[in-house]
N, C-alpha and C positions, 0 to 999 in steps of 0.2 A: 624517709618513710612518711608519707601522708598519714595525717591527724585523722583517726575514724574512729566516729561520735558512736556507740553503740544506743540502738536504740529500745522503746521498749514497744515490746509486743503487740499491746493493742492500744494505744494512746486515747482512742476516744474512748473505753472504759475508766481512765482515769477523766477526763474531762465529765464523763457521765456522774461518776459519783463526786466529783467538785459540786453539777449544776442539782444534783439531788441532796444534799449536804446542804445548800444555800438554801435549795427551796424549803425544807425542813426547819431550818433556821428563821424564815419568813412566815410559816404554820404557827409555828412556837410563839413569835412576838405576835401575830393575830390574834392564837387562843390566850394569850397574858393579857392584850388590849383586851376582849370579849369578856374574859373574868372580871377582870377589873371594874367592867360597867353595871351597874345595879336599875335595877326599875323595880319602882314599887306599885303593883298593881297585884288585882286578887285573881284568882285564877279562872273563874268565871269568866272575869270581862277581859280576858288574854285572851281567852277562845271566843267569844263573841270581836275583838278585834282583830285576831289573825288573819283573815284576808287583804285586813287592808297595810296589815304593815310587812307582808309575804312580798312587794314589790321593793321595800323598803329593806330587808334583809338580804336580799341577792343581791342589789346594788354592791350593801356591804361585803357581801364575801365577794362577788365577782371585779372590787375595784381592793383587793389589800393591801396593794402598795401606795395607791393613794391615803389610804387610813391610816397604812403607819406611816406617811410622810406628815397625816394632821396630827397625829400624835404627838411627834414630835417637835418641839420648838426650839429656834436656835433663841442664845443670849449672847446680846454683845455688852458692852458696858452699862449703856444708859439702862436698857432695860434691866438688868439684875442691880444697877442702885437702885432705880424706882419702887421695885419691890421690896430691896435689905433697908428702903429707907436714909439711903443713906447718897444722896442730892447733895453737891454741892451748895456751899454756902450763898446768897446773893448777894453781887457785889454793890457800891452803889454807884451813881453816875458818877463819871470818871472826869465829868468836866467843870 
């Protein structure tokens, strides 16, 4: 008797809601980055500058995976002692 895989119905509805699931997932870490950022300016001079930084915010949203890839930083060794402070000792000349 041959092995028969039953399949399902409409396969690309489950790949649909995979690639809408992730993209929701990528909204979420953007609007977490956007929260997170503060500017302190008064509201006046927000509306006198918004034209000029209207080019400067679509960049933003139109590039999110690049901003959450700057978000992000890896740590390897060296850098997270740099910062815990905690460098190896210096040895002295060995000769």
């Amino acid at each position: 008797m041959p092995n028969v895989k039953s399949s399902i119905p409409y396969p690309s509805r489950r790949d649909n809601e995979r690639c809408h699931d992730q993209a929701n997932k990528q909204i979420e870490k953007f609007y977490k980055i956007f929260r997170d950022m503060s500017f302190e300016i008064s509201f006046t001079n927000a509306l006198i500058l918004m034209p000029k930084f209207a080019s400067t915010l679509k960049a933003l949203i139109g590039n999110k995976e690049k901003l959450s890839e700057m978000a992000r930083t890896s740590m390897n060794e060296h850098y997270s002692a740099v910062i815990l402070n905690k460098l190896p000792r210096k040895l002295g000349d060995p000769a």
